[in-house]
C-alpha positions in Angstrom: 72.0 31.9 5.6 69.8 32.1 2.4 70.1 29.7 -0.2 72.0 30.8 -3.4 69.9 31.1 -6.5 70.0 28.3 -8.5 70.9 25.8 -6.0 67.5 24.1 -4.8 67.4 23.0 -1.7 67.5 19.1 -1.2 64.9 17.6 -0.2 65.9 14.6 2.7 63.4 12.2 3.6 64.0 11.0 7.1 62.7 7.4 7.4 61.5 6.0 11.4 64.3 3.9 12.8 64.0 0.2 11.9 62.2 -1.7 14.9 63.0 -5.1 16.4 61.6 -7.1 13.4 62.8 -4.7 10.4 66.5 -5.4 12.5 66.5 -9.1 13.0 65.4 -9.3 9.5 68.0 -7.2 8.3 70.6 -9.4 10.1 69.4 -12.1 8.6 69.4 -11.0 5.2 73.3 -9.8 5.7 74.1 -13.5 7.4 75.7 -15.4 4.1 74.6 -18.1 6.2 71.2 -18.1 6.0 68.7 -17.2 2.7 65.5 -15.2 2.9 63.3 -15.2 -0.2 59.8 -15.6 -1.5 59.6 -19.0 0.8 59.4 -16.8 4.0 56.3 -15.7 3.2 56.0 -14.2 6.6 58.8 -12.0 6.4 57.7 -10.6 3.1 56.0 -7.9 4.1 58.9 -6.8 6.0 61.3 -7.6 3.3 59.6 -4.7 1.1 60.0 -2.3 3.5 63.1 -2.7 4.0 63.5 -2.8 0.1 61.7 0.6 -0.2 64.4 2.2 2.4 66.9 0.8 0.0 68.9 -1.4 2.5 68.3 -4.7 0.7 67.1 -5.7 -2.5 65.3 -8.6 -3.9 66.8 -10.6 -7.1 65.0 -12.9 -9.3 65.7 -16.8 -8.5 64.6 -20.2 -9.4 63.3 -21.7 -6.0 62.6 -19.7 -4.0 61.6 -17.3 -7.0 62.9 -14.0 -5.2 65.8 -13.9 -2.8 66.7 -10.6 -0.5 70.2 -9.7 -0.7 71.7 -6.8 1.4 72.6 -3.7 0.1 76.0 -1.4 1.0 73.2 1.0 2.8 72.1 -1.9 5.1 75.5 -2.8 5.7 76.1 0.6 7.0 72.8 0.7 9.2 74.2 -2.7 10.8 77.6 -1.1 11.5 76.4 2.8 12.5 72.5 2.3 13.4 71.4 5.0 10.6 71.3 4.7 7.3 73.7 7.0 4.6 73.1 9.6 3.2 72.3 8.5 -0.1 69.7 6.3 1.1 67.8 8.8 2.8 67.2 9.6 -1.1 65.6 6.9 -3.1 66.3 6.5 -6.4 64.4 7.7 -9.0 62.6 4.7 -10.0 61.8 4.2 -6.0 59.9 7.5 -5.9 57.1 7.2 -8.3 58.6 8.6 -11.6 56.4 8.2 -14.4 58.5 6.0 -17.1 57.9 6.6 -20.9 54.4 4.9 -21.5 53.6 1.6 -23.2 51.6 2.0 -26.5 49.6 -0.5 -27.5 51.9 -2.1 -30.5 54.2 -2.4 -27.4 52.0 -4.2 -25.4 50.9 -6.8 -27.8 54.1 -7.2 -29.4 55.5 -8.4 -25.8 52.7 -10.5 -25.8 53.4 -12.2 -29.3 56.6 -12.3 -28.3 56.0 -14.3 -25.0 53.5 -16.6 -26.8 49.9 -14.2 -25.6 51.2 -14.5 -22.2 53.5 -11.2 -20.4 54.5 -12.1 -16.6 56.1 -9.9 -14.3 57.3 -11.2 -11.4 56.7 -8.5 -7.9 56.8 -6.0 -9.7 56.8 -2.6 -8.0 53.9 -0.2 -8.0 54.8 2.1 -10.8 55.5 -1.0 -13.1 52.4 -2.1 -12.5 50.4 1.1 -12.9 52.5 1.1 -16.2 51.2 -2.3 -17.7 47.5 -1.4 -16.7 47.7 2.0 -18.3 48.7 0.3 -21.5 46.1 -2.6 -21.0 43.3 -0.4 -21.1 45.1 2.3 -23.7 44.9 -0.9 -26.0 41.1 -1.8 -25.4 40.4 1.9 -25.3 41.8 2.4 -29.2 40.2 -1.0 -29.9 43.3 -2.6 -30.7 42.7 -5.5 -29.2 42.4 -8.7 -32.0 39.0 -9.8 -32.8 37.9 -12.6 -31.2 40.3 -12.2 -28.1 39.9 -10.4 -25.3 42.9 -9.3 -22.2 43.0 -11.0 -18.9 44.9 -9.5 -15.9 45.4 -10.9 -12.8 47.8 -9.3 -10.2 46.6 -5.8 -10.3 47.8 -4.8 -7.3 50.3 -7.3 -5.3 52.1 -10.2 -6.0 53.0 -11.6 -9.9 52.0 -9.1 -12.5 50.5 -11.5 -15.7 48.7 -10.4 -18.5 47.6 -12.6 -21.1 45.7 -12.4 -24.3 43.1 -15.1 -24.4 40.9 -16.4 -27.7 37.1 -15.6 -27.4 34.9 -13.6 -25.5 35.6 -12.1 -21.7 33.5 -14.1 -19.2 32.3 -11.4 -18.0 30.6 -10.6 -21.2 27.8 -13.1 -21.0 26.4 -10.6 -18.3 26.0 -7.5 -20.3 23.2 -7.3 -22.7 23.9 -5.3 -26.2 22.5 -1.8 -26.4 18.8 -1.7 -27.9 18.7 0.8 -31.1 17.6 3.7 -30.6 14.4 5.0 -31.3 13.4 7.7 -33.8 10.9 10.6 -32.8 8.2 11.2 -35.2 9.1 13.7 -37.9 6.3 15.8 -37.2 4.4 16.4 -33.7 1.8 13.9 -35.3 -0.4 13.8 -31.7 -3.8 12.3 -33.3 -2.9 8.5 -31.6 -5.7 8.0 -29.2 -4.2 7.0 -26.4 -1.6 10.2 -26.5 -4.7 12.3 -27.2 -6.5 10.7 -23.4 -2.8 10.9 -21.7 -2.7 15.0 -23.3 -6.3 15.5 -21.4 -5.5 14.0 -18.0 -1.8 15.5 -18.1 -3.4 18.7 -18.1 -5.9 17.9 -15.7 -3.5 16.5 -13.2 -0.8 19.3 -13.7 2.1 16.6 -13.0 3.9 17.9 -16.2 4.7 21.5 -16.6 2.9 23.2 -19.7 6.7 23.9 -20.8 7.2 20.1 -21.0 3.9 19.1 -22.2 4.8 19.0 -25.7 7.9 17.0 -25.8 6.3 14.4 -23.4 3.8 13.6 -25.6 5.6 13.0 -28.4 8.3 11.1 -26.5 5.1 8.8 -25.5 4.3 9.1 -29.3 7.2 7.5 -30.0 7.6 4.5 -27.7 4.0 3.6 -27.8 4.4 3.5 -31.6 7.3 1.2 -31.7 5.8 -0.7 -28.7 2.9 -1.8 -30.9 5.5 -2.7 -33.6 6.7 -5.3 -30.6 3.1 -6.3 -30.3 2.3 -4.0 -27.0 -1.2 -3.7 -26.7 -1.6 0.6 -25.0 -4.4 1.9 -23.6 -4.7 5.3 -20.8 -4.1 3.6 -17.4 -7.4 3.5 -14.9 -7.8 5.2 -12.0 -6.8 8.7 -12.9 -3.2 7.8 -13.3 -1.3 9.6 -15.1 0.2 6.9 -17.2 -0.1 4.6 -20.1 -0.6 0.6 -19.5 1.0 -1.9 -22.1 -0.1 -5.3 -22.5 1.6 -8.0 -23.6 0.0 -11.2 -23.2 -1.9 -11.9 -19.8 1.0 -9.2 -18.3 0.3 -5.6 -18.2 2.9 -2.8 -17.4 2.1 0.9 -16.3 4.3 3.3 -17.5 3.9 6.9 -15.8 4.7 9.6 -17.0 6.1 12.8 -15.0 8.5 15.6 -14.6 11.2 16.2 -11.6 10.7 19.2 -9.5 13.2 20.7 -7.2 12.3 23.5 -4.3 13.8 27.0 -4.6 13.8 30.3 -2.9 11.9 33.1 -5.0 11.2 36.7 -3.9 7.5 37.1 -4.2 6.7 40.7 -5.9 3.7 42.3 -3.7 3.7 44.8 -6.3 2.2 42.1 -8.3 -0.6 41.6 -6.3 -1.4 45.6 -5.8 0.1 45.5 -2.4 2.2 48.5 -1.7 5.7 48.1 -0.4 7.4 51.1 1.2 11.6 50.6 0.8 11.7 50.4 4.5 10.2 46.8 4.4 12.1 43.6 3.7 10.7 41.4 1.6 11.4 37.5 2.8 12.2 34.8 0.1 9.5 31.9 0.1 10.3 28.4 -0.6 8.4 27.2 -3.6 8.1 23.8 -5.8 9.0 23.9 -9.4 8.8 22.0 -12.4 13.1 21.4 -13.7 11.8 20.1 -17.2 13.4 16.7 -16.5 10.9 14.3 -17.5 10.5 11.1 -15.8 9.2 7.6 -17.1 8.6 5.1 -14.7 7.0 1.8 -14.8 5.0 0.8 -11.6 6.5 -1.4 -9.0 5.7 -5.3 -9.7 6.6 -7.6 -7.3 7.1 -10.5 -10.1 9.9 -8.3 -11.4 12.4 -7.2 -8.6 15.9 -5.4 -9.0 15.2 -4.7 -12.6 15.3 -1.0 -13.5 11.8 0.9 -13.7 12.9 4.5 -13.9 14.2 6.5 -16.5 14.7 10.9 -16.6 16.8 13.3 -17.9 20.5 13.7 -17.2 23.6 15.4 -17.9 24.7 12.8 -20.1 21.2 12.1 -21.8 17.9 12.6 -22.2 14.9 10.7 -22.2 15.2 10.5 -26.6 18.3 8.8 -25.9 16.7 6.2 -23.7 13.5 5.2 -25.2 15.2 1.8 -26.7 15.8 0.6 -22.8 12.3 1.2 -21.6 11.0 -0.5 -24.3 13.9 -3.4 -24.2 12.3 -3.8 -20.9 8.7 -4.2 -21.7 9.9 -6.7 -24.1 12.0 -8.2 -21.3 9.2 -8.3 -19.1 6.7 -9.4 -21.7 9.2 -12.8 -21.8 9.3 -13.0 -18.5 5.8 -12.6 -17.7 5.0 -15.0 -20.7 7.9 -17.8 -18.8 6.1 -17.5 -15.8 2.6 -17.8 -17.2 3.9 -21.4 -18.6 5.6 -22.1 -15.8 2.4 -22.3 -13.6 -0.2 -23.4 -16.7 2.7 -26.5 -16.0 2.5 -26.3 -12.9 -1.1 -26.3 -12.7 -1.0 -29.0 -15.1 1.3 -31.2 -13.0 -0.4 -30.7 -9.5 -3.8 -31.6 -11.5 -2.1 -34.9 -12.4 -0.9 -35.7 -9.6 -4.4 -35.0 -8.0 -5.9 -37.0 -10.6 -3.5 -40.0 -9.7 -3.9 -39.6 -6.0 -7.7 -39.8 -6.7 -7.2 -42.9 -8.7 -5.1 -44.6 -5.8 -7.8 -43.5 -3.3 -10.3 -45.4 -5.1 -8.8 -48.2 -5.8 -7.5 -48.4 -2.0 -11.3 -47.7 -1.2 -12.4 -50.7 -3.4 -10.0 -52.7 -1.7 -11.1 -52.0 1.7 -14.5 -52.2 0.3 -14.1 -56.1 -0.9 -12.1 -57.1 2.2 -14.9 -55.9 4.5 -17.4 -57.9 2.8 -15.0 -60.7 2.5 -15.3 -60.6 6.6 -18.9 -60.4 6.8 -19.0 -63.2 4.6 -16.8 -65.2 6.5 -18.3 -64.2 9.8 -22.0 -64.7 8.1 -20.5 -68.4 7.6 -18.9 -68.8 11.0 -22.0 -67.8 12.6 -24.4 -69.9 11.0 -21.8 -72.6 11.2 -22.4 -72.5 14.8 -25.8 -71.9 15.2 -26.0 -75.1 13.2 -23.8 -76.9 15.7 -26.2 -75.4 19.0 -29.6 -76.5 16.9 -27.9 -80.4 16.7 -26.6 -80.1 20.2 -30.5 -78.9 21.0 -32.3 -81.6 19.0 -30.2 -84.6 20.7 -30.5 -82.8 24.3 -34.5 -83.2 23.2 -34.3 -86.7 22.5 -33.3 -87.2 25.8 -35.8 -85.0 27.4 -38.1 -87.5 29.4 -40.9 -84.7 29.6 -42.5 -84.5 25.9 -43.6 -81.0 26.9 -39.9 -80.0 27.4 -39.0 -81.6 24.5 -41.1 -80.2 22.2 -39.9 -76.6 23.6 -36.5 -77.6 22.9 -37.0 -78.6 19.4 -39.5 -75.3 18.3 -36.9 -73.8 19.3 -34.1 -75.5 17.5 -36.5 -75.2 14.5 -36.9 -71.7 14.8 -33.0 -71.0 15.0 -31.9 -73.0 12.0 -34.8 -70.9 9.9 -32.5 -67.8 11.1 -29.3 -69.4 10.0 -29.8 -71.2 6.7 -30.6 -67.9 4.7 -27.6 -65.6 6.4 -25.0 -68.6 5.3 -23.8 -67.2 2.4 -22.4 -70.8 0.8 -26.3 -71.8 0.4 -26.1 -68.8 -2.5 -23.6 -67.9 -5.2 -20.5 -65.7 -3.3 -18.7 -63.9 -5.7 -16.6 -60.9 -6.2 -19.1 -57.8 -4.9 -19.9 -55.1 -7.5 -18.1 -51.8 -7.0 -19.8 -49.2 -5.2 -19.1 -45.6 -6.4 -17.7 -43.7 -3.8 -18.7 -40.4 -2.7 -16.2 -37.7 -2.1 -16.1 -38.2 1.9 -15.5 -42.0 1.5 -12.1 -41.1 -0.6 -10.6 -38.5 1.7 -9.3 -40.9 4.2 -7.2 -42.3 1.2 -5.9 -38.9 -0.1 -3.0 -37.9 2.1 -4.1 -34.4 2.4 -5.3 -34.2 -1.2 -8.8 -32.6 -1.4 -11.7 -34.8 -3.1 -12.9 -31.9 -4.5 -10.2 -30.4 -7.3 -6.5 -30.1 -6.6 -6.9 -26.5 -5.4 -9.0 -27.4 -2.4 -8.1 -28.1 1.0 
């Protein structure tokens, strides 16, 4: 049987039967005994689905803040195992149906209304999507108040709050203001030096088409001008690069200077080369390289400067003109950076040199120290010893007087004689003993006191 005109058929969606949680949650909700709400935070998920079938709903309460209540529809599954027919329909507002928009007056009267702060409690999806389309309608138009910027949090799941908040975003302090723009010259005014060199090795090097010649040059025109106006320092890069080298300082950046190229089928034309082609023959398309006209400025890889950008070209949305204020925003950058880290190690330099400097000083001091005390023992072991060869020449004399045999005797007391003559002078009390001077030490004699420190500059090893 067809279906009469003007009668559309009715679209039924058949939702899956419930499974063994969806039903014991179901029962639960319908139990007058028992209460299911936003505290069950394990059944929530479960809750929802069962709220988008239409067989319970969830109303706003104080604690928990949601509670599930069960609808006529899930009173009928319980009793028949199926829902209605009705709920095989949602309602509209359950299927997706755009509501009227929020405009932007809308949006922050609620907010003055609710004292800069808007909270929706679960809402559903199209609610949501709702309130964010009128969030960003309102920063789009700029209707935001100055000085305040919109917070959102809830996007997607749970509490829906939006709230206008005095001062800038934090996530502003990350995004650095666009650099003007700069102008190109009036005229193709080409006479700079360094553009004249770049112009002769361009053309020797072929890396920009003879098309695109012209406007590369006076893009290069143009930033090396305003380069030197940020006191850039250009010169033609060495080595037969095709490229322009600012300097800034003690840091130089290479900027080259180049054009895409893309590769292409073309036909060649033998006719062209005075080769005859009878209309028998097929002639096979070649791959070839060609220049796009998308020039390219690029600034050399450093290592001191990773994950900042170095490459700029033409696009769909712009073209190099338009982007002349970031390259040069990023020599500047660079030039800061490169000027920070040539302070940081002069300091650092500066502080390992003191530090080697007072590691030298302890070392000689430590050196004098040991210097003293090891004359302080051969003093006292000078005076020990001649202290005792004293003792052995009295012990000597007496054991002469009591030598009966002269001869032996006199032995015994040359000798005696001849020792003390070789203690006296090494017994340094028969002199003045006083503080030795200090010795100046050679570099050898400190390293033992320098705890890996070089003698020889703070840089050695």
């Amino acid at each position: 049987m067809e279906p009469s005109v003007g009668s559309p058929r009715r679209t039924v969606k058949r939702w899956p039967k419930l499974n063994e949680l969806q039903l014991t949650v179901l029962q639960r909700i319908g139990n007058p005994a028992e209460t299911t709400g936003s505290g069950d935070w394990e059944l929530a998920k479960t809750v929802y689905a069962l709220r988008d079938r239409g067989l319970v709903k969830t109303v706003k309460g104080e604690e928990p803040r949601w509670v599930a209540e069960i609808t006529e529809a899930g009173r009928f599954y319980l009793e028949h195992g199926h829902p209605p027919d009705d709920a095989l329909n949602p309602p509209p507002a359950q299927t997706g149906l755009r509501r009227a928009e929020l405009s932007a007056d809308e949006l922050l009267a609620a907010l003055a209304a609710n004292n800069n702060v808007v909270t929706l409690e679960n809402p559903d999806d199209t609610t949501r999507a709702l309130w964010r389309r009128a969030l960003h309608r309102t920063k789009r138009e700029g209707r935001v108040p100055e000085g305040f910027h919109l917070q959102l949090r809830g996007q997607s799941q749970g509490d829906f709050v939006m709230a206008l908040v005095e001062g800038r975003h934090p996530h502003t302090q990350y995004q650095e203001a666009k650099p003007p723009r700069i102008e190109l010259p009036l005229e193709n005014d080409l006479t700079h030096p360094v553009v004249s060199e770049l112009r002769a090795r361009l053309e020797a090097l072929a890396t920009v088409s003879a098309d695109s010649l012209p406007r590369a040059l006076l893009l290069v025109r143009a930033l090396v001008d305003a380069a030197e106006r940020h006191g850039h320092d250009s010169a033609i890069a060495k080595d037969n690069l095709p490229a322009i080298v600012f300097q800034s300082g003690t840091l130089a950046s290479t900027l080259i200077i180049g054009e895409e190229s893309e590769v292409v089928e073309q036909v060649p034309n033998p006719e062209a080369d005075g080769k005859k082609v009878y209309g028998w023959q097929r002639v096979q398309p070649q791959l070839a390289t060609v220049s796009t006209g998308r020039l390219t400025f690029e600034l050399a890889d450093n290592w001191k400067f990773p994950g900042r950008r170095r490459r700029w070209a033409d696009r769909t949305r712009w073209r190099l003109e338009d982007k002349l204020g970031d390259v040069l925003a990023e020599l500047d950058a660079r030039a800061a950076i490169g000027a920070e880290q040539v302070a940081a190690e002069e300091q650092a330099r500066a502080e390992r040199r003191a530090e080697w400097e007072q590691a030298m000083a302890r070392a000689r001091e430590q050196y004098l120290e040991d210097y003293r005390y090891r004359t302080l023992l051969d003093q006292v072991n000078a005076r020990n010893e001649a202290r005792d060869i004293a003792e052995y020449c009295d012990a000597l004399d007496a054991a002469a007087d009591q030598e009966q045999n002269e001869e032996w005797a006199a032995e015994i007391r040359s000798w005696s004689q001849w020792a003390r003559s070789r203690a006296e002078p090494g017994d340094p009390l028969r002199g003045r003993p006083t503080m030795p001077p200090d010795p100046e030490p050679k570099p050898k004699d400190l390293r033992p006191y320098l705890d890996g420190w070089s003698p020889d500059g703070p840089d050695e090893r």
